[in-house]
C-alpha positions in Angstrom: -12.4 -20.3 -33.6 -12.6 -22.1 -30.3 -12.0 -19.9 -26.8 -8.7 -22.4 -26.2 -6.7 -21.2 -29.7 -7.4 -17.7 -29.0 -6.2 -18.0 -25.6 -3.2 -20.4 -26.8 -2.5 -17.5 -29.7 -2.3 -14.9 -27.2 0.1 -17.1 -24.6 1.8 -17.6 -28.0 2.2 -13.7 -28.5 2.8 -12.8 -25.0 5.8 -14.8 -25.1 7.6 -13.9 -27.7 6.7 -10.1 -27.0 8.0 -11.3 -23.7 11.6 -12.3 -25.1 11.7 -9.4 -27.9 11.5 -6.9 -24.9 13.7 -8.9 -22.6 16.5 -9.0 -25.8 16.0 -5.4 -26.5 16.9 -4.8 -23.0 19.9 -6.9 -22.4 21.4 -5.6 -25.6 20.5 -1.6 -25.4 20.3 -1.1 -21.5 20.4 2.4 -21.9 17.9 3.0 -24.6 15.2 1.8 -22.7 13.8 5.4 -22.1 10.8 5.7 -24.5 10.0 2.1 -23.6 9.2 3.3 -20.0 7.9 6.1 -20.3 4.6 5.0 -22.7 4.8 1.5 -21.6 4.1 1.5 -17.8 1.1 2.9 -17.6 -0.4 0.1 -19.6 1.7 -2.6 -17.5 0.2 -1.2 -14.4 -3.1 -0.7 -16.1 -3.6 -4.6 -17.2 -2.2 -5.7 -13.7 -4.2 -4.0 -11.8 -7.4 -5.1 -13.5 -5.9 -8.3 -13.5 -5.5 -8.0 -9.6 -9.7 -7.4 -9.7 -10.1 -9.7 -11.7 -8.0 -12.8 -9.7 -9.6 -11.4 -6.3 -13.0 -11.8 -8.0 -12.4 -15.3 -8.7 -11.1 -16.0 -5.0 -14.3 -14.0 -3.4 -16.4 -16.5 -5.7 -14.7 -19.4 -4.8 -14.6 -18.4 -0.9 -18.4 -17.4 -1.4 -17.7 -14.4 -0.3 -21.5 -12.5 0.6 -21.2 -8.6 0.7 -24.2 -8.6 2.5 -23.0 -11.1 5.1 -19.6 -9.4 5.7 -21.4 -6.3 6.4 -23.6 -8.1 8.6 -20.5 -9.5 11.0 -18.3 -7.0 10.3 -20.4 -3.4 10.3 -19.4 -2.3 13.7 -16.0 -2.6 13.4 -16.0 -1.3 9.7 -17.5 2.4 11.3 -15.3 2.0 14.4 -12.0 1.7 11.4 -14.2 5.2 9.6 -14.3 6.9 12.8 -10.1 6.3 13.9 -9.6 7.5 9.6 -12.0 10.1 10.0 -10.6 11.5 13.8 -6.9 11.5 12.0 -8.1 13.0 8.8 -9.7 15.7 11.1 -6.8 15.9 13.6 -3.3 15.6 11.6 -3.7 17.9 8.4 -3.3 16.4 5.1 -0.3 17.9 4.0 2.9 16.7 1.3 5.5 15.5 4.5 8.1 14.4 2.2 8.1 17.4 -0.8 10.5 16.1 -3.6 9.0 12.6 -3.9 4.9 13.5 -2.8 5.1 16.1 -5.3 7.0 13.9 -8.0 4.5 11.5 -7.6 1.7 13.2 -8.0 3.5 15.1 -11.3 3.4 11.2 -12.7 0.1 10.9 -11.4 -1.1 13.4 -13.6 0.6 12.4 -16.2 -0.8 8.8 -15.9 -4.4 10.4 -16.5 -4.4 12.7 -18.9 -1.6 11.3 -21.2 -1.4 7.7 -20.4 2.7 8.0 -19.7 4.6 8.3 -16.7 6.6 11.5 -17.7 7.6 13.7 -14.4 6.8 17.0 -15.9 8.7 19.6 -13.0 8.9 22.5 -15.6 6.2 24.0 -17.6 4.1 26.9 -17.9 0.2 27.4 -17.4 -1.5 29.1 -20.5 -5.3 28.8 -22.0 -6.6 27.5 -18.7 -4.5 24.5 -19.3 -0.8 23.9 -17.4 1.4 22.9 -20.4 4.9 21.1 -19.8 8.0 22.3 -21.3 10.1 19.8 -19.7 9.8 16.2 -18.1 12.1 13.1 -16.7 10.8 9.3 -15.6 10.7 9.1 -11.7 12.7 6.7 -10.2 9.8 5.8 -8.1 7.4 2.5 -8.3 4.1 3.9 -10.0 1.0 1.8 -8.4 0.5 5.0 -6.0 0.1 7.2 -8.9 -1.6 5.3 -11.0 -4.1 4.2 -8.2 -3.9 8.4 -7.3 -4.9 8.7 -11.3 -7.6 7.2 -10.8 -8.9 9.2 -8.2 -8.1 12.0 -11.1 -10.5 10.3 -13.5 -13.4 9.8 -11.1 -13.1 13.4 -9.0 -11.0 15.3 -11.3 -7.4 16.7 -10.7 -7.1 18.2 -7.0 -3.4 18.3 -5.5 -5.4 17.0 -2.4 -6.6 13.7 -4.4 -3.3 11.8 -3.2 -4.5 12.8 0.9 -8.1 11.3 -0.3 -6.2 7.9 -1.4 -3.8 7.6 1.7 -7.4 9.0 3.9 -9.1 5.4 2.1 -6.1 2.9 2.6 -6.1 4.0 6.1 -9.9 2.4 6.3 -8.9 -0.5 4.5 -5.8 -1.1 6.8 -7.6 -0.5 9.8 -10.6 -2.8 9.4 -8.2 -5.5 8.1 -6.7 -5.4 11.3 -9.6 -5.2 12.8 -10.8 -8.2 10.6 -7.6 -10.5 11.2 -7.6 -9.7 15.3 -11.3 -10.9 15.3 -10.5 -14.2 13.7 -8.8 -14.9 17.5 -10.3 -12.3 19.7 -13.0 -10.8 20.7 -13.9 -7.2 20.1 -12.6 -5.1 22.7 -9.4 -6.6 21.8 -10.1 -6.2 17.9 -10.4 -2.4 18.6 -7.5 -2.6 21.1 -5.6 -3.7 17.8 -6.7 -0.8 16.1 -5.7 1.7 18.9 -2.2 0.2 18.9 -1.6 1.0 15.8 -3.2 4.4 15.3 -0.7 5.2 18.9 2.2 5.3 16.7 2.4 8.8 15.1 4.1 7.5 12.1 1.0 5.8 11.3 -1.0 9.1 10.9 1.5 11.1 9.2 1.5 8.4 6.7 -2.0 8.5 6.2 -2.5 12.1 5.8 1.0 12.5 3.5 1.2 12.5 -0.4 3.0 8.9 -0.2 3.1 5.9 -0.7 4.1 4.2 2.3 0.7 3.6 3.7 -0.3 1.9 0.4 2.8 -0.4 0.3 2.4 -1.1 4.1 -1.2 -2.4 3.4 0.0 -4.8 0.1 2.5 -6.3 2.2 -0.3 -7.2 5.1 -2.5 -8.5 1.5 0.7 -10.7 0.8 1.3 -12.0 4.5 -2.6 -12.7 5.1 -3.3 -14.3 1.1 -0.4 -16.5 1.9 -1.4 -17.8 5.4 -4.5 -18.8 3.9 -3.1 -20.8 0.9 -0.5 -22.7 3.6 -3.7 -23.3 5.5 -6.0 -24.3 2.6 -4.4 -24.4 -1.2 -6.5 -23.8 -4.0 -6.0 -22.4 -7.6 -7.6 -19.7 -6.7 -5.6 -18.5 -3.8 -2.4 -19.1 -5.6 -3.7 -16.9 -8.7 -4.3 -13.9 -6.0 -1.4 -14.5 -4.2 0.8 -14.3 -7.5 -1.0 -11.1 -8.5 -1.0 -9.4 -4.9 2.7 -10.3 -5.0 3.3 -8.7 -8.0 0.7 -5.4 -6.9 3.4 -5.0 -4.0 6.0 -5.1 -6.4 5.0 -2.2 -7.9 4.8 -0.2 -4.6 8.3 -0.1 -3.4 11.9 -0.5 -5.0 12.8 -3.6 -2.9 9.4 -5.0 -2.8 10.1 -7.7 -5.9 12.4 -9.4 -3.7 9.2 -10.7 -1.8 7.2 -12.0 -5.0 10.2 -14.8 -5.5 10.5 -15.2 -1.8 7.0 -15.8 -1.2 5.9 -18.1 -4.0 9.2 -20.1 -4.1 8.7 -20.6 -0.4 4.9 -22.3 -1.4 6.7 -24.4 -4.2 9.1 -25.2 -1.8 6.3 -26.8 0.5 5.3 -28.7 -2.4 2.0 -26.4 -1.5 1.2 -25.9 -5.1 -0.1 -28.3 -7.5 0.7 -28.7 -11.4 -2.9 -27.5 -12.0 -2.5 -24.7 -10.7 -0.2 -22.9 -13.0 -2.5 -24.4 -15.9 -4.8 -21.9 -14.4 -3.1 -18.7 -14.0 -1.1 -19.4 -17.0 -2.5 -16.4 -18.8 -1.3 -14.4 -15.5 2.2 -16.3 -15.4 3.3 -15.8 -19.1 1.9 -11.6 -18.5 4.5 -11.4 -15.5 7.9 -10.8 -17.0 6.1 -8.3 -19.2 4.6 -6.6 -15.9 8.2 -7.1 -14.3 9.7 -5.0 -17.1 9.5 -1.6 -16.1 10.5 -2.7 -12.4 13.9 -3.2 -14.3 13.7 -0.4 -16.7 13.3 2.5 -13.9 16.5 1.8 -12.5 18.6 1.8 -15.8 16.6 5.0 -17.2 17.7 6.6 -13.2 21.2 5.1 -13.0 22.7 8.7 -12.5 20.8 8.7 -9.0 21.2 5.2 -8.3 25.2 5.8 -8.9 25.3 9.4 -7.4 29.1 10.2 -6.7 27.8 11.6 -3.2 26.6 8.6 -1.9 29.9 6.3 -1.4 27.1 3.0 -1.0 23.8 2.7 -1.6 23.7 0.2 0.4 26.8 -1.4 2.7 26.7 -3.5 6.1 28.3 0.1 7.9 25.2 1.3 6.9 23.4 -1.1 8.7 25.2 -1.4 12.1 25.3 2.5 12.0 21.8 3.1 11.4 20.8 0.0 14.0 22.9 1.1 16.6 20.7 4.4 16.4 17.4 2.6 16.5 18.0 1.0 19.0 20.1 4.1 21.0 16.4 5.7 20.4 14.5 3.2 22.5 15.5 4.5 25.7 14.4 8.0 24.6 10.6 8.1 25.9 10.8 12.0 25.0 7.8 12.8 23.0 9.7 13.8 19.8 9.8 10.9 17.5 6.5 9.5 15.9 7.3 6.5 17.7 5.0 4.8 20.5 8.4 4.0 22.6 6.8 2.5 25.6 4.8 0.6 23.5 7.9 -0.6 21.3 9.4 -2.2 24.6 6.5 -4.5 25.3 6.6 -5.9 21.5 10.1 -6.8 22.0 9.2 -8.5 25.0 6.7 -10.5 23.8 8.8 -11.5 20.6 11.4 -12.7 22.5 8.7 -14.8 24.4 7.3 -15.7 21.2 10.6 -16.7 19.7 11.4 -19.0 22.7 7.8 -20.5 22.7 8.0 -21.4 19.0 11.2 -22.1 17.9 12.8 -23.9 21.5 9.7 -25.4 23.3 7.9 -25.8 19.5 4.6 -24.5 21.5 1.9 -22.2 20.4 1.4 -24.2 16.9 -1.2 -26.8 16.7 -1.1 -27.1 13.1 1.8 -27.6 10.6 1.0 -24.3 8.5 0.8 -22.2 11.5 4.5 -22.5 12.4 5.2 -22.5 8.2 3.9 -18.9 8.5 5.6 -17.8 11.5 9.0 -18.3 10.2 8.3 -17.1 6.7 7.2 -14.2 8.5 9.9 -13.9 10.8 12.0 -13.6 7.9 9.6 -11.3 5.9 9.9 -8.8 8.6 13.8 -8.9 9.5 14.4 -8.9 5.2 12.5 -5.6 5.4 14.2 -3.9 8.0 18.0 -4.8 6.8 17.1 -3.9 3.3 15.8 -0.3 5.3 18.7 -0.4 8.0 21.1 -1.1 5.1 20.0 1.6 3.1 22.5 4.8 3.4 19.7 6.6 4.2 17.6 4.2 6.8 17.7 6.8 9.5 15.1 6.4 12.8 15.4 9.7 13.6 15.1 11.3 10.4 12.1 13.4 9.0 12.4 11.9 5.6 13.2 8.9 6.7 11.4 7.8 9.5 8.1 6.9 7.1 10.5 3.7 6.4 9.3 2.4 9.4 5.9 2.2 8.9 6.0 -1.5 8.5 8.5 -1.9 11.6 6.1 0.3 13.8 2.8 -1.9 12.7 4.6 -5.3 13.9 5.2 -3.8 16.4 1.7 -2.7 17.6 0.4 -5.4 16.9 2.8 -8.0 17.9 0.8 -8.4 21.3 -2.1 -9.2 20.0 -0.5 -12.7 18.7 0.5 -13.4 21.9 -2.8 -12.5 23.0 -4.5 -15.4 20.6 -2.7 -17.7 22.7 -4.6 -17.1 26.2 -7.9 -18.6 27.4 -10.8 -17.2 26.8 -11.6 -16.6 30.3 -8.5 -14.9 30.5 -9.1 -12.5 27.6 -12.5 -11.7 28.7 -11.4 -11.0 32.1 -8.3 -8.1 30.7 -10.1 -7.2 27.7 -11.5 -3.9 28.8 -8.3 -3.0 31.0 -6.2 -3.6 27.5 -8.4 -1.8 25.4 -8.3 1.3 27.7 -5.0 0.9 27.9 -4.3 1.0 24.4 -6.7 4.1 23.9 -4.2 5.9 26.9 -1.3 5.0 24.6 -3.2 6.7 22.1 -3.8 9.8 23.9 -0.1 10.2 24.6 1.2 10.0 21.2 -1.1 10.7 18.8 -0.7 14.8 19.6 3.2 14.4 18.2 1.5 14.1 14.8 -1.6 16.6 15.3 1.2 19.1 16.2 3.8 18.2 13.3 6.8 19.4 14.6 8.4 16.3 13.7 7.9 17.1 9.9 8.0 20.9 10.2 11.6 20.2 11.9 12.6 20.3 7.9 13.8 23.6 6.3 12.3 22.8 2.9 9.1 21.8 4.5 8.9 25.4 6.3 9.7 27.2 3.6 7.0 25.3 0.8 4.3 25.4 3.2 4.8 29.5 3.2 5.2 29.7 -0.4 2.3 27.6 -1.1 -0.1 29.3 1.9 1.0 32.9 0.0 1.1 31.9 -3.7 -2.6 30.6 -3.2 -3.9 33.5 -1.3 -2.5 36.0 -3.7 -3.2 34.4 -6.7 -6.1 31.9 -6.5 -6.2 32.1 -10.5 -2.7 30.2 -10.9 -2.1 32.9 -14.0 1.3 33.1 -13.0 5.3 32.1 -13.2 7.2 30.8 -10.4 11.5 30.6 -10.4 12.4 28.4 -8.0 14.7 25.8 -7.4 12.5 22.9 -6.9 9.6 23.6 -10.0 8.2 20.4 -9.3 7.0 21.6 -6.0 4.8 24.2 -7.9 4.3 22.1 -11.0 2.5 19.0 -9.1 -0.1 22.3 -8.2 -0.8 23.1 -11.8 1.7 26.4 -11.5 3.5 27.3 -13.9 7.1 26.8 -12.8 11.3 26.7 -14.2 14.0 26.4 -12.4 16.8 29.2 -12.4 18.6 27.9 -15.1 15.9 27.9 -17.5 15.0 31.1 -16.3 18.7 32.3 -17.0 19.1 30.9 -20.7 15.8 31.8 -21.5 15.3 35.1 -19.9 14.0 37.1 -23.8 11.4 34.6 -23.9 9.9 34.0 -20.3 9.6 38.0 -20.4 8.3 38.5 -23.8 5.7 36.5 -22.4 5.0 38.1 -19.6 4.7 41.2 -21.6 1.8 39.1 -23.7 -0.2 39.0 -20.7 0.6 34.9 -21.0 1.1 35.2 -17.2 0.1 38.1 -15.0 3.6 38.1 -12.9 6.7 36.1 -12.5 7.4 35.5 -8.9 11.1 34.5 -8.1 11.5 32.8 -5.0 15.5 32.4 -3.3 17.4 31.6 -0.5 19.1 34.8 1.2 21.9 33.7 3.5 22.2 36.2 6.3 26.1 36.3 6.1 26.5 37.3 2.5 22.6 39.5 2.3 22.1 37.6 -1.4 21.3 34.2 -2.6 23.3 30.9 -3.4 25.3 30.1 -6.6 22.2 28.3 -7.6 19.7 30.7 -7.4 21.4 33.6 -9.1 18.8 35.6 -11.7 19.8 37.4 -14.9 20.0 41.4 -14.5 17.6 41.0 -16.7 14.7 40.4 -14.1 14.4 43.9 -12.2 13.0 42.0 -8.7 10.6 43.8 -6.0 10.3 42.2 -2.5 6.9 41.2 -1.6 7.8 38.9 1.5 10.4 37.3 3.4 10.4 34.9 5.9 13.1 33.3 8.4 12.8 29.3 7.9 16.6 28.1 9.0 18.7 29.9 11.5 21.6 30.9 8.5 18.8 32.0 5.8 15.0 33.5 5.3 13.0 33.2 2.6 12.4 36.0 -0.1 9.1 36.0 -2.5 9.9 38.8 -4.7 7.8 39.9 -8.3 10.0 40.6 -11.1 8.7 44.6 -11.9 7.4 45.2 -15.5 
């Protein structure tokens, strides 16, 4: 049988797998469960060595010389080390945002040792193994934990193996910009680049954080850079890449998919993409709306948070003019409190504004037809972000858990400049190309303590009172032979503790301490909330009489409660 049937038998079965799954979930919305949770894995799986397998092609097809790029490139490649090394020594790699960092690494875990992408917040640790009792799906896109489960595979579970991944994307994003900026400039400028970015706190609390925001910053430069160079020189090859780097991105944020039609029906659009071209990535095209299935089935298998009573609208236009008016209330506060390079924020809106005239009223700048062609489908990349992030009910600037949303925001904006700096002469550049550079590191030197400090993200209750649990559960016992009552499990689960939640705790109380009196664990440690006006706990973390508790620390993390770490007495 010739290579062509078996590849026109498998279109032939893609497709109508394609159309069974589609049917299923337009008739049965809501039974969708079991299809997410042992399908996504393998979507993510076949997409992402699909992804290698399409940027193989293109490296092939550009030549692309390992040995060469090192060659032109090696300088600026340890420069980009040093800057993810100096934040890696400097900011400590910590979870900054607890109930999703630790949710996805549960899912990570999950995605390696049982191919699924069950988020397992109870269960209890037995046998030297930690054994769920309970599990949901995560409402959150899964190429960060399945790109953290393979760091899993290869080093083995650590909680710290998410900090490693975020500690390599912050290479890969540096020395692209480094890359991109010396395509136009030279390389105290390239470096300048560098500096600019790294100024903006936010930058390095991403990159040291259990998230994924660094990840889905660095696909979305992928996206903008694969398509400037198909408007500048189409090929099969570049299309296939873009489609699957598209689709990569999809999978790292919720609103990301919008970008995958914008992008590629703005190239068809241009008439930029030839018949021949979809011959070639057919076997990618008839795979997407399989890959594009559990980007629909998360949201109906999480439609209780999507439609939580307490938020009125996800999103709603008060949304954005509330959450606008305070970014831009906060750029005339040049305290040194938000992980924002302020001053630095000013001169990008000049020059944008500069831009913006220079383009779109004089038409300057652009020599060539597919330069201005990227500048307004970036233009409209960047505001489509931040509405969709200002529109959100909770797109807040000045915000803790929030204010990782503006990664992308704080990136344009450091390096915004630097476009404006393509445009000058060279003797120009050459001339201010030490002063700029020195003036970027001084930028750097200003703001970069706000996330060596981390008061920003210590500012949180929760945060406080985790870090202290975690810093005295792990000193006390290293041997994890334990169970934890908490609220949160998950927040001791993602560490391989044994963890339930108080109403587990309550229904269950004959069992989880007929256990402890097997010597399954060696104590139960129960871990509340004591309001100073009332001396006892909330509603929600209440404990059965039958857990005789003795106090073995508290500690004052909010000015209306401390935190109590007590062991229930055998």
């Amino acid at each position: 049988m010739s290579a062509q049937r078996i590849q026109k038998g498998l279109i032939f079965l893609l497709i109508v797998a394609s159309l069974g799954l589609w049917g299923y979930t337009g008739l049965h919305p809501h039974e969708v469960s079991p299809l997410l949770l042992h399908g996504a894995y393998y979507a993510v799986f076949t997409l992402f060595f699909s992804w290698l397998f399409a940027l193989a092609r293109y490296l092939q097809f550009r030549q692309f010389s390992i040995t060469g790029f090192l060659r032109q490139y090696r300088w600026g490649i340890l420069f980009c080390l040093a800057a993810a090394l100096m934040i890696e020594g400097s900011v400590h790699p910590s979870f900054k945002t607890l109930g999703d960092e630790t949710n996805l690494l549960l899912t990570s875990r999950a995605m390696a040792f049982e191919r699924t992408v069950a988020n397992e917040m109870l269960g209890v640790r037995y046998f030297g193994n930690f054994n769920p009792i309970g599990f949901g799906i995560d409402q959150r896109p899964f190429l960060f934990p399945f790109l953290t489960s393979l760091v899993h595979t290869i080093l083995g579970f650590n909680p710290s193996n998410p900090f490693r991944l975020n500690a390599l994307f912050m290479v890969i994003f540096l020395t692209t910009a480094f890359i991109v900026a010396r395509q136009v400039l030279n390389g105290p400028l390239s470096a300048a680049a560098v500096f600019a970015v790294i100024s903006y706190p936010i930058f390095s609390i991403c990159g040291t954080s259990g998230g994924f925001d660094l990840v889905s910053c660095t696909f979305f430069g992928f996206c903008l850079i694969l398509l400037f160079s198909f408007l500048r020189a189409p090929s099969s090859e570049g299309f296939t890449l873009l489609w699957a780097t598209l689709l990569m991105f999809a999978y790292t944020r919720y609103e990301s998919i919008v970008f995958f039609f914008i992008f590629l029906g703005y190239v068809v659009f241009l008439r930029q993409v030839q018949k021949s071209y979809f011959s070639r990535a057919r076997l990618l095209i008839v795979m997407t709306p399989l890959w594009l299935l559990p980007l629909v089935w998360t949201p109906l298998v999480n439609s209780d948070y999507i439609n939580d009573p307490t938020v009125q609208h996800l999103f709603a236009p008060s949304h954005f003019y509330h959450h606008l008016q305070e970014l831009m209330e906060c750029q005339t506060n040049f305290q040194f409190i938000l992980p924002f390079n302020t001053v630095w924020n000013w001169l990008a809106f000049l020059v944008m504004g500069c831009l913006a005239v220079e383009i779109f009223v004089r038409k300057k700048i652009f020599q060539k037809p597919e330069q201005y062609r990227f500048a307004l489908i970036f233009t409209v990349s960047i505001l489509l972000s931040l509405t969709v992030v200002l529109s959100h009910f909770a797109g807040y600037y000045t915000r803790p858990t929030q204010a990782r949303y503006f990664l992308p925001f704080s990136v344009l904006c450091a390096v915004i400049p630097f476009f404006w700096l393509a445009t000058w002469s060279k003797e120009i550049l050459d001339k201010f190309s030490i002063p700029i550079l020195l003036g970027t590191i001084g930028f750097f030197l200003l703001y970069h303590p706000l996330a060596v400090e981390g008061r920003f993200i210590n500012s949180l209750p929760p945060n406080r009172d985790v870090y202290f649990a975690h810093e005295m559960i792990e000193r006390q016992f290293p041997d994890k032979r334990i169970m934890i009552i908490t609220e949160i499990p998950s927040e001791f689960t993602a560490l391989e503790y044994g963890a339930v939640d108080f109403d587990f705790a309550n229904a269950k109380a004959p069992l989880v301490l007929s256990r402890l009196q097997r010597h399954l664990y060696q104590d139960i440690l129960v871990i509340q909330h004591i309001t100073y006006a009332t001396q006892a706990p909330p509603p929600g973390e209440r404990l059965s009489s039958a857990y005789p508790l003795e106090t073995l620390t508290e500690y004052e993390t909010s000015d209306d409660s401390f935190l109590r770490i007590s062991r229930v007495r055998q």
